[in-house]
C-alpha positions in Angstrom: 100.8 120.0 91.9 98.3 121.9 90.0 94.7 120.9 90.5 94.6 120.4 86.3 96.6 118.1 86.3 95.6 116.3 89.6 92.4 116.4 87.9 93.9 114.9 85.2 94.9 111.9 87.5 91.9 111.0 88.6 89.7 111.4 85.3 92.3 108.6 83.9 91.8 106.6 86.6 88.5 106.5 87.1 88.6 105.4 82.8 91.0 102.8 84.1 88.9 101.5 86.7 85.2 101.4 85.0 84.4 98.0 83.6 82.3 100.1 80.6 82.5 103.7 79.1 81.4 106.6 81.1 79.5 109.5 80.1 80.9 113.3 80.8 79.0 113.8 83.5 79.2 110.3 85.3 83.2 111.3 84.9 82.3 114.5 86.7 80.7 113.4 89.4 83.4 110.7 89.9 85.6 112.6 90.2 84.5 115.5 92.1 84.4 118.0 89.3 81.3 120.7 89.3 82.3 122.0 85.7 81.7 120.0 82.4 83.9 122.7 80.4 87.2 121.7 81.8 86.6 118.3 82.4 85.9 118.1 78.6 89.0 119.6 77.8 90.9 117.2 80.0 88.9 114.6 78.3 90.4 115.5 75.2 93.8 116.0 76.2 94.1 112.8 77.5 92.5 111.0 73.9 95.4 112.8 72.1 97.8 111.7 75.1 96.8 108.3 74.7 96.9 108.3 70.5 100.5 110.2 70.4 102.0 108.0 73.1 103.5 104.3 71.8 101.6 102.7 73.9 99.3 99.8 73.7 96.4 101.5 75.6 94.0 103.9 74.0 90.6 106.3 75.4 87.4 105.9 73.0 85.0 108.1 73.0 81.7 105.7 71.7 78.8 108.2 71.0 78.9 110.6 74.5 81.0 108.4 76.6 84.3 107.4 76.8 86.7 104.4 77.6 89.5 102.6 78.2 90.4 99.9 75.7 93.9 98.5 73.7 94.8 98.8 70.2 95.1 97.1 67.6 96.9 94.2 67.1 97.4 94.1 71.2 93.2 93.2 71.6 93.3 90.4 69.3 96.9 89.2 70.6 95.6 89.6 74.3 91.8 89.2 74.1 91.9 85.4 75.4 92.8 86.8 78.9 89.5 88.8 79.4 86.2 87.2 80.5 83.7 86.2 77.7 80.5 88.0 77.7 78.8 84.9 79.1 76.1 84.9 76.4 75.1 80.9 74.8 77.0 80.1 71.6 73.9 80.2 69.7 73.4 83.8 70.9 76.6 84.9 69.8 76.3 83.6 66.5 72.8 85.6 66.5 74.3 88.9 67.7 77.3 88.9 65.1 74.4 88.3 62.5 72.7 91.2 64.0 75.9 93.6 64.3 76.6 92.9 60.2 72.8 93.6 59.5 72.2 96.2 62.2 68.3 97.2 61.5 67.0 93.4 60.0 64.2 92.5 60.7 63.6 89.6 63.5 61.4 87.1 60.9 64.2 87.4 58.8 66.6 86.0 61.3 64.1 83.4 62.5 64.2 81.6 58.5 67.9 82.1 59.0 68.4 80.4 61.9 65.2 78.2 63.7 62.7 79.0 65.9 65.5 79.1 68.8 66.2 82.5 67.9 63.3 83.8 70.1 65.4 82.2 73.0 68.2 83.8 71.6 66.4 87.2 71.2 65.3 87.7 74.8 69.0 86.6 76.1 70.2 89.5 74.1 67.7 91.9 75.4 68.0 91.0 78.8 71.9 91.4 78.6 70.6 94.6 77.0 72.9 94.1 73.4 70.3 94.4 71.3 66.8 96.2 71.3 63.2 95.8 69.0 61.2 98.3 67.8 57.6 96.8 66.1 57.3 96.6 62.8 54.6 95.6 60.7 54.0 91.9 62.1 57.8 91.6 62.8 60.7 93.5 65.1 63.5 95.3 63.9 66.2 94.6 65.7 69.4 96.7 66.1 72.3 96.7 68.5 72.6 98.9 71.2 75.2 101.3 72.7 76.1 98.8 75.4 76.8 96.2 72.7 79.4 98.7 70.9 81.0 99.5 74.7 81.4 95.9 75.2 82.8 94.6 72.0 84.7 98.1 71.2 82.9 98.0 68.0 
């Protein structure tokens, strides 16, 4: 067996394995591989593998990293089997408001919703799904990159 292809092997697997997406070189080091170049290419390979193939699993690639994760309609039909994220109702209801107005600002959310948003707020950051950047007197507030990994958004 070639080592492409061995390579191969154990690039999908360590995809399989990790709970979240991985970037290029966290693959590389995985997996043993010194050279981004070819590791990229068997990156790609496997995305178009993955997208010809009638199969319900798929590889994302969200920003730099990549992923396991199934298509569509097999997530929604299947989705009840995997953990929750273990965040409070009132937090989820906080973060989809968040994701559909990525870049609103923090007072806005807090008329929306109560003063428990603040609680809300710093159980998001700490689970590290959304961030703040000052503004004026308030925070904008945006989702992050581990939030889009998560939810495959």
């Amino acid at each position: 067996m070639d080592n492409f292809s061995e390579y191969s092997k154990l690039v999908e697997a360590a995809l399989f394995m990790s709970p979240r997406a991985m970037s290029v070189s966290e693959i590389a080091s995985t997996v043993g591989m010194a050279s981004l170049g070819p590791l990229q290419e068997i990156l790609n390979k496997l995305v178009d593998k993955y997208k010809a193939e009638d199969t319900a699993l798929e590889i994302l690639k969200i920003s730099d990293k990549y992923m396991f994760s199934l298509k569509e309609p097999y997530a929604s039909k299947v989705g009840k089997l995997a953990t929750g994220p273990d965040l409070s109702r009132g937090s989820l209801r906080i973060l989809a408001y968040i994701n559909k107005n990525n870049g609103i600002l923090q007072s806005r959310i807090v008329k929306l919703f109560g003063a428990s948003t603040y609680e809300y707020m710093k159980e998001l950051e700490e689970k590290d799904f959304v961030k703040t950047v000052k503004q004026g007197r308030s925070r904008k507030v945006e989702t992050t990159v581990k939030f889009k990994e998560y939810f495959n958004v």
